[in-house]
C-alpha positions as CSV (number, residue, x, y, z in Angstrom):
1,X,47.6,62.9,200.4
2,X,44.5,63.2,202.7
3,X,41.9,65.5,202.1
4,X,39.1,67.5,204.1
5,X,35.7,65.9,203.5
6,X,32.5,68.1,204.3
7,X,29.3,67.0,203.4
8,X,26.1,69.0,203.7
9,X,24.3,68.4,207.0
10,X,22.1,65.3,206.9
11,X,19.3,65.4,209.9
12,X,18.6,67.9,212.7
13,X,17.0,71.2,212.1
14,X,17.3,74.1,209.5
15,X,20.5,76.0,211.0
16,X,20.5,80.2,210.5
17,X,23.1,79.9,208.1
18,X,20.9,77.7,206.0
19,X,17.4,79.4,206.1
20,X,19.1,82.6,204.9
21,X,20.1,81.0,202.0
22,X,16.9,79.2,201.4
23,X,15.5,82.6,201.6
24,X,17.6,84.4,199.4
25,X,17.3,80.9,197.1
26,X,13.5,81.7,196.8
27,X,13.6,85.3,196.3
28,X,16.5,85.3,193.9
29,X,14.1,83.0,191.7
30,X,11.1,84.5,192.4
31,X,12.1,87.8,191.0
32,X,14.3,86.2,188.2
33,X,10.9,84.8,187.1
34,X,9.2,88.1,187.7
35,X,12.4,89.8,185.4
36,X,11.9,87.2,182.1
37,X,8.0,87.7,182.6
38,X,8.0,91.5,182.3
39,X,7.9,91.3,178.1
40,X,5.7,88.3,177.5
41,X,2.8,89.4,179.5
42,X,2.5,93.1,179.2
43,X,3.7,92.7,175.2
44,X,0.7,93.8,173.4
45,X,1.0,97.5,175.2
46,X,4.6,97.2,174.9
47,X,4.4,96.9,171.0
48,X,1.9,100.2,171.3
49,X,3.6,102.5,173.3
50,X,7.0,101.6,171.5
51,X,5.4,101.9,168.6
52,X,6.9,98.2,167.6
53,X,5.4,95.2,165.6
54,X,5.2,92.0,167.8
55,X,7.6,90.1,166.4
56,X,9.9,93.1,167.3
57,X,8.9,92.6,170.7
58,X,10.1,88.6,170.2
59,X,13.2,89.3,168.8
60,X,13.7,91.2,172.6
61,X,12.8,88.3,173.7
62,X,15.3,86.1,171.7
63,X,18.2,88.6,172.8
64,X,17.7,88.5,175.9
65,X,17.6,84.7,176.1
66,X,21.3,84.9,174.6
67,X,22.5,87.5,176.8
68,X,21.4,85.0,179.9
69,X,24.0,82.5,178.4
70,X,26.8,85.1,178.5
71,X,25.6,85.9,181.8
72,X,25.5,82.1,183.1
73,X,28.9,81.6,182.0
74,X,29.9,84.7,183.6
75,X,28.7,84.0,187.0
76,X,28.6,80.5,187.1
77,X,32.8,81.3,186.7
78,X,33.1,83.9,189.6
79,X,30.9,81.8,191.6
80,X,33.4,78.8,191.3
81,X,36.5,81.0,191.2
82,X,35.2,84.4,193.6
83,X,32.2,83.4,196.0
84,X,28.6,82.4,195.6
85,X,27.6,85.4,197.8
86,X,29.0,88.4,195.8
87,X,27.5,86.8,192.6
88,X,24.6,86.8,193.2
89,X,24.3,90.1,195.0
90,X,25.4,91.5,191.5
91,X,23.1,89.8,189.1
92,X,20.7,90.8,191.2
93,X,21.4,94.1,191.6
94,X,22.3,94.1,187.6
95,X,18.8,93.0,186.6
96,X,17.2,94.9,189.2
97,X,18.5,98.1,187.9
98,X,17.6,96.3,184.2
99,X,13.7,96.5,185.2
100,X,13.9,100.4,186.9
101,X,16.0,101.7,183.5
102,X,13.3,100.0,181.4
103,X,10.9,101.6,182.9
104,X,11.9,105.4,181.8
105,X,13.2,104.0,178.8
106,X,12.2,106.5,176.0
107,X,12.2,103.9,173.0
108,X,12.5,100.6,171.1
109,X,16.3,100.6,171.4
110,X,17.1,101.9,174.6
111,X,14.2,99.0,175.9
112,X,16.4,96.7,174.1
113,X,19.6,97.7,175.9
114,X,17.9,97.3,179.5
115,X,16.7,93.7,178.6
116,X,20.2,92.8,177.5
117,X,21.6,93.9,180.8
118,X,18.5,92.3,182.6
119,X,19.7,89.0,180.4
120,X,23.4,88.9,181.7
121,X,21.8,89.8,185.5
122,X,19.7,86.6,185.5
123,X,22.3,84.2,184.1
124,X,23.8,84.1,187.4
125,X,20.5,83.4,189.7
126,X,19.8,79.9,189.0
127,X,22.9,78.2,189.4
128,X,24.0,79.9,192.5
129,X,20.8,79.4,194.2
130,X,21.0,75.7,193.4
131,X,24.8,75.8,194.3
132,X,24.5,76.9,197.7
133,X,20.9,75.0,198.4
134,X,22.6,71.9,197.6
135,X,25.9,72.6,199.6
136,X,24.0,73.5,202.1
137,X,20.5,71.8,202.7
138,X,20.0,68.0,204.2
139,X,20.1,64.6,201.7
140,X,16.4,63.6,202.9
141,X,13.9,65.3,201.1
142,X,16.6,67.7,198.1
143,X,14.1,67.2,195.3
144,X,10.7,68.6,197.2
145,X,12.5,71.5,198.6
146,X,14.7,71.9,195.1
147,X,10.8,72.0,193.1
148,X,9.9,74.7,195.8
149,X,12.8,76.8,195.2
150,X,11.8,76.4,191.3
151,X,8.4,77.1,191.8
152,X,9.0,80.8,192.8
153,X,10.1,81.2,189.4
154,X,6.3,81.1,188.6
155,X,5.4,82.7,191.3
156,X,7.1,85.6,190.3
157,X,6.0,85.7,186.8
158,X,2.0,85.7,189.0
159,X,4.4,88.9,190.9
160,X,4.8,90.5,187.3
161,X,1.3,90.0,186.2
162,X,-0.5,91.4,188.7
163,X,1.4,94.3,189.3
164,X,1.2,95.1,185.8
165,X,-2.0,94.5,185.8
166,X,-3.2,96.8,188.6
167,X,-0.7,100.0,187.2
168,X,-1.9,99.4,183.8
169,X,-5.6,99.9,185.5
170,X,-4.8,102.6,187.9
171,X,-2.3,104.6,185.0
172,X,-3.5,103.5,181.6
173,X,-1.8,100.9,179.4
174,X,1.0,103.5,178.7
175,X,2.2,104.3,181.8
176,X,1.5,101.3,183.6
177,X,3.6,98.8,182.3
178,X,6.4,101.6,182.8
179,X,5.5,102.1,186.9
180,X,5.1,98.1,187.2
181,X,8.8,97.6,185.6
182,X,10.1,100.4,187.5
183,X,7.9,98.8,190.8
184,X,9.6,95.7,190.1
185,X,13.4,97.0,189.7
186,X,12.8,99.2,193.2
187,X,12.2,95.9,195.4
188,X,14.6,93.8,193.2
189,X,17.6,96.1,194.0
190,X,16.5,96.0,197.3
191,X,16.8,92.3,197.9
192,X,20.1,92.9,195.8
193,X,21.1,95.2,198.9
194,X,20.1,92.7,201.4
195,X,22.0,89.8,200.4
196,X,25.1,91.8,200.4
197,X,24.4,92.0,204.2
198,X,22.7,89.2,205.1
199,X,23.2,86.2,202.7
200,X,26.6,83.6,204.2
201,X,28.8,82.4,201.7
202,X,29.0,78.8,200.9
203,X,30.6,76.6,203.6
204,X,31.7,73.7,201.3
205,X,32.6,76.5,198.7
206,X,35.0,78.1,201.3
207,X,36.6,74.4,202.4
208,X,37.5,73.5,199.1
209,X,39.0,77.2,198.1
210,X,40.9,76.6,201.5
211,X,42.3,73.6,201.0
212,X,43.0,74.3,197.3
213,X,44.9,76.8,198.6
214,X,46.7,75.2,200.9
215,X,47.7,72.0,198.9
216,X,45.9,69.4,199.8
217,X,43.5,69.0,196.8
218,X,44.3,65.8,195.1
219,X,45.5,67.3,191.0
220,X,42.6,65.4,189.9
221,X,40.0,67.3,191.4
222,X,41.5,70.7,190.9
223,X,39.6,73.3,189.8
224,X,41.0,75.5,186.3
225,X,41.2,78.6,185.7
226,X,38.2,78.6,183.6
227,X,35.8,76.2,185.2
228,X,33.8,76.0,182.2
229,X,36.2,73.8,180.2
230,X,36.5,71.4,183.1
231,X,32.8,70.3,182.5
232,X,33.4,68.7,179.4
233,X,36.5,66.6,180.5
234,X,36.3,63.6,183.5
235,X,33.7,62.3,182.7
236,X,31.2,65.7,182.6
237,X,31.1,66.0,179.4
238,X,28.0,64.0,178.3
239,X,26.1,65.3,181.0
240,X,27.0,68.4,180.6
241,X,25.1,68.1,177.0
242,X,22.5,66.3,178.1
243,X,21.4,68.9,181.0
244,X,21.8,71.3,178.4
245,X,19.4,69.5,176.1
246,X,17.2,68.9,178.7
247,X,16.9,72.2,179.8
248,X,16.3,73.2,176.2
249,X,13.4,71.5,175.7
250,X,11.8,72.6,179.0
251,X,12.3,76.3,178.2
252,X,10.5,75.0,174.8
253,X,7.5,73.8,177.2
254,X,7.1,76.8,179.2
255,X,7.9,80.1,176.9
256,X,5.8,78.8,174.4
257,X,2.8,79.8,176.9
258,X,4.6,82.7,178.2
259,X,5.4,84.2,175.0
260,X,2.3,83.3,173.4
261,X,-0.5,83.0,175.6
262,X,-1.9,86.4,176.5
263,X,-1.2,87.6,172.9
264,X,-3.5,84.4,171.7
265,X,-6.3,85.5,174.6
266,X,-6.1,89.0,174.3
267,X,-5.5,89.2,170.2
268,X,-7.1,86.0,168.9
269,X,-9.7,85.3,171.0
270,X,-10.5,88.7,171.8
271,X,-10.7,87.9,175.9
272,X,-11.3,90.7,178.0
273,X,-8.4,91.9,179.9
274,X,-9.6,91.0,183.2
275,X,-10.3,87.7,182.0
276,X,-7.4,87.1,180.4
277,X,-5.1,88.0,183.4
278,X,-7.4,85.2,185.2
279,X,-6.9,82.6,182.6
280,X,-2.9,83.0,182.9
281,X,-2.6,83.5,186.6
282,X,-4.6,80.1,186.8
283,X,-1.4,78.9,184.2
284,X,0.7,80.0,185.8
285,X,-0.4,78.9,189.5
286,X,-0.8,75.3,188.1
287,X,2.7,75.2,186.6
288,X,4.2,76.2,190.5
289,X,1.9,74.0,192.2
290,X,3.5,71.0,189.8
291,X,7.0,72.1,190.4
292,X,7.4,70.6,194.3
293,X,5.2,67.9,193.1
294,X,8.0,66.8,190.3
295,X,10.3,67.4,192.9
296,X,8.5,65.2,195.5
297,X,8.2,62.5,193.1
298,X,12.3,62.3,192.1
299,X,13.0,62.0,195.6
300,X,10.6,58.5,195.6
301,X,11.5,57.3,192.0
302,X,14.2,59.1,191.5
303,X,15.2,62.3,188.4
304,X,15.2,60.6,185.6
305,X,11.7,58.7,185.6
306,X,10.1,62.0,187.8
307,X,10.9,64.2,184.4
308,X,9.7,61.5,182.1
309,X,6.6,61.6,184.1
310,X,6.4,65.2,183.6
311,X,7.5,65.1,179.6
312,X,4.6,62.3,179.2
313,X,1.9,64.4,181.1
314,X,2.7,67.0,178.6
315,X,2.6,65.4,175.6
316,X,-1.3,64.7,176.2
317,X,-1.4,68.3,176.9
318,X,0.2,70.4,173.9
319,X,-1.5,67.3,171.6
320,X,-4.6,68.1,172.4
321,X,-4.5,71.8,172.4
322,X,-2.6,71.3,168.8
323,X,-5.4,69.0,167.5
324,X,-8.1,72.0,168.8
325,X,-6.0,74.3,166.9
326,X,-5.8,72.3,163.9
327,X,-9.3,71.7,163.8
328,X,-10.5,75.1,164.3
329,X,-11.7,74.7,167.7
330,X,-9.0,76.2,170.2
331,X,-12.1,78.6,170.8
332,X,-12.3,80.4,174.3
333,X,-14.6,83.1,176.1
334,X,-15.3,84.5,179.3
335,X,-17.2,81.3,180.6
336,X,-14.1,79.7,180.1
337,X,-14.3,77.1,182.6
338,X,-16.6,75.3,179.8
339,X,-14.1,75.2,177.1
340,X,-12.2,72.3,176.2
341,X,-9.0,74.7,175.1
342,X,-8.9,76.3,178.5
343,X,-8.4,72.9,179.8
344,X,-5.5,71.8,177.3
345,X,-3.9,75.1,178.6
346,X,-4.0,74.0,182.1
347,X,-2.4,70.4,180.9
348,X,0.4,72.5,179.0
349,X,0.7,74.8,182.2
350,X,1.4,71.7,184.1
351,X,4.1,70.2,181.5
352,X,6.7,72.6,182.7
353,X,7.0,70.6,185.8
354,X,9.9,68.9,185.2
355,X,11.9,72.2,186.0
356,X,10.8,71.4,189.7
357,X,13.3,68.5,188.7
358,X,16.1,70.0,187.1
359,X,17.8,72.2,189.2
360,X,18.9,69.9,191.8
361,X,19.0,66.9,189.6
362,X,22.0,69.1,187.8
363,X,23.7,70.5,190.9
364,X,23.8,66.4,192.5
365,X,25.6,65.6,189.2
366,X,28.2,68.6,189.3
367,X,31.0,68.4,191.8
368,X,31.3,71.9,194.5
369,X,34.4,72.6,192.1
370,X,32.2,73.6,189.3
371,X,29.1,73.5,190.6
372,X,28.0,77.2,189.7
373,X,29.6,76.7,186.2
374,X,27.7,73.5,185.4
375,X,24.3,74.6,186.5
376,X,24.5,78.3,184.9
377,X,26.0,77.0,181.8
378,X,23.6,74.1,181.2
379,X,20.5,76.3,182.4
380,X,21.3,79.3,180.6
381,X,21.7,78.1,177.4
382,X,18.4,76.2,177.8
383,X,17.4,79.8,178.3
384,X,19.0,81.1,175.3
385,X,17.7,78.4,172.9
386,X,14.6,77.7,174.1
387,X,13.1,81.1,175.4
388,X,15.1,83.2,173.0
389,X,15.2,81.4,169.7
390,X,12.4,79.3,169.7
391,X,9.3,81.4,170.2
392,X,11.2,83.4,167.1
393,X,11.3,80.7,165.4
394,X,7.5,79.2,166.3
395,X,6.4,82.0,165.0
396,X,8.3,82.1,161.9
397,X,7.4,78.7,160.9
398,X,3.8,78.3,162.3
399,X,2.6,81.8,161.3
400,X,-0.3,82.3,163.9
401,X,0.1,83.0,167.6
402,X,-2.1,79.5,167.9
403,X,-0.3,77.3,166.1
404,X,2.5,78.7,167.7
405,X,2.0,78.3,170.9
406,X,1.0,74.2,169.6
407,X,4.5,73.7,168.5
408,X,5.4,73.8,172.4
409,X,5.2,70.0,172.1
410,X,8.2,70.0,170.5
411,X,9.7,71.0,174.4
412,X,8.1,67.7,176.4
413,X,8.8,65.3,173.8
414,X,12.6,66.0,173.8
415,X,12.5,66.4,177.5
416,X,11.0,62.6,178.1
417,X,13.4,61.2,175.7
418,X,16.4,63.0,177.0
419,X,15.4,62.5,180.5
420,X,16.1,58.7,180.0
421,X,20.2,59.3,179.1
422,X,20.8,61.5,181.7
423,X,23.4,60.7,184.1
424,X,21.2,60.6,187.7
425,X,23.2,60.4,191.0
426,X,19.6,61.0,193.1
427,X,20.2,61.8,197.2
428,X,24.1,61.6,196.8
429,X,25.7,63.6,199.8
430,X,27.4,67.1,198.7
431,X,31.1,67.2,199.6
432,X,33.5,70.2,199.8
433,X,36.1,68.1,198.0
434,X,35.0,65.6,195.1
């Protein structure tokens, strides 16, 4: 039986079709990143106004990390099954709303609620960005413009910070993290709205449900009913665990700083505000400055050894922040540029670089078929594990916001080791049928 075989256009310039979707790609991240940031930085005036211990504010934290996993199964399966486009028009849209409803909300539990749904919103971003960038975009050059799309992820957590920062000093610390979520839920839904109208579906998503449909799919490369069990049969299944591992560990690098950080500046070290928001912008700019790095460097020495490079470089970073801690010297002021913890900080910052790698590393490995499912499943649960459970857990175990915020070593370490099992299929040409 033949078969159609379209592969994602190779040379020649960006067509309209494709620049939407590299648009929509970047703000889709940019605001997911804005969405996970709005509890780790503001949490301090969050745990005042809801009248809430911290570690309350963590356990939010933890939940909502699990709700992205339901939510990346979710819309990793209508993206296979349903369409890229209306998938992610609703998980924005969902987590959108998740940010306004936050905003008004009156108490601890009806908080909790709006980050659950914000949870289920954002499992569907990052695979379907990564689905229909790789489907889509030219061989030459994948991993610097897949780091790109990753770093608006930080950029959006910058978003989150200052616009909380400038309503919590225009409205007070009450009302101002309540006008920045609701801020941020107004322009989400609007970009929500916007993709409805403006974003194309996938073309190699719409070949293969055509020719599905019409027969001429060979039986092995059908899709199931429910995509998600077809990545852990022919031949998927190691990777499938081995992305999920890996994106584990990297959730491990970079929520240890974002659930941690401006708690340790603001609390511990008793940092000035302004100061403080300085301190993590710089953090957080650093982290998306290394993200189309990492993704530069796996397009010259390909994934694997481009995420080791980035688990390495943050091994020196958390271990030398950890032996500051452990010696009683993780000390840090307003002249901060002075102080050998701010500079650790920066070396952490820059560990999370290998999610610059990730995203397209996963979607090269995953055929069109399951493509969605794959990423969201392996992503999300990253999410889950590593953002939700593991600060929790940090916490638990270390007892300080310091030591704490050390144990993120724990996330490069894993990453560098896991990086070097990882099924890598670097540059490969995206087909429609595979």
């Amino acid at each position: 039986m033949s078969t159609v075989r379209i592969t994602a256009p190779v040379g020649g310039g960006v067509r309209p079709a494709t620049a939407r979707i590299l648009i929509f790609a970047f703000l889709g991240t940019l605001f997911d990143g804005a969405e996970l940031n709005l509890v780790g930085y503001p949490l301090a005036y969050l745990s005042d106004s809801l009248h809430v211990s911290t570690i309350q504010l963590v356990q939010v934290s933890t939940l909502q990390g699990f709700a992205s996993i339901a939510g990346g199964i979710l819309c990793g399966w209508l993206g296979d099954l349903y369409g890229r486009r209306w998938t992610y028009t609703g998980s924005v849209v969902m987590f959108g709303l998740a940010a306004l409803l936050g905003g008004l909300a009156p108490n601890y539990l009806l908080f909790l609620l709006t980050r659950l749904l914000a949870g289920v919103g954002m499992g569907g971003l990052f695979g379907l960005s990564y689905s229909m960038f790789a489907e889509a975009w030219k061989t030459r050059k994948r991993g610097l413009m897949g780091g790109s799309i990753q770093s608006m992820y930080m950029v959006g957590q910058i978003v989150t910070e200052g616009i909380i920062y400038f309503c919590i000093v225009g409205f007070g610390t009450g009302a101002g993290w309540r006008a920045g979520y609701i801020l941020i839920g107004i322009v989400t839904l609007l970009i929500g709205v916007a993709s409805a109208v403006l974003l194309p579906e996938s073309e190699q998503w719409r070949t293969y449900q055509k020719e599905l449909k019409e027969g001429r799919v060979p039986e092995n490369m059908r899709r199931t009913k429910v995509p998600i069990l077809d990545l852990f049969r022919g031949g998927y299944a190691g990777g499938t665990i081995l992305f999920m591992a890996i994106a584990t560990a990297l959730f491990l690098t970079t929520n240890s700083m974002i659930s941690y950080l401006s708690t340790f500046l603001i609390k511990v070290e008793k940092v000035p505000l302004g100061t403080a928001s300085l301190i993590v912008l710089l953090n957080l700019i650093v982290t998306a400055v290394t993200y189309p790095l990492a993704g530069m460097l796996s397009d010259a020495i390909r994934r694997k050894w481009a995420m080791f490079v980035a688990g390495a470089f943050g091994i020196i970073g958390f271990a030398w922040f950890l032996v500051l801690v452990l010696t009683h010297s993780a000390k840090i002021g307003p002249n901060f540029w002075v102080s050998p913890t701010f500079w650790a900080l920066m070396m952490c910052a820059a560990a999370a670089s290998g999610f610059g790698v990730l995203g397209i590393w996963m979607a090269e490995f995953f055929p069109t078929r399951v493509r969605s499912s794959g990423s969201n499943l392996a992503y999300y649960a990253g999410r889950g594990f590593g953002a939700g459970l593991f600060p929790l857990v940090a916490l638990s175990i270390a007892g300080t916001v310091p030591l704490a915020l050390a144990f993120g070593i724990v996330g490069p370490v894993a990453a560098a080791v896991l990086a070097l099992a990882a099924p890598d299929r670097t540059g490969r040409k995206i087909e429609a049928i595979e």
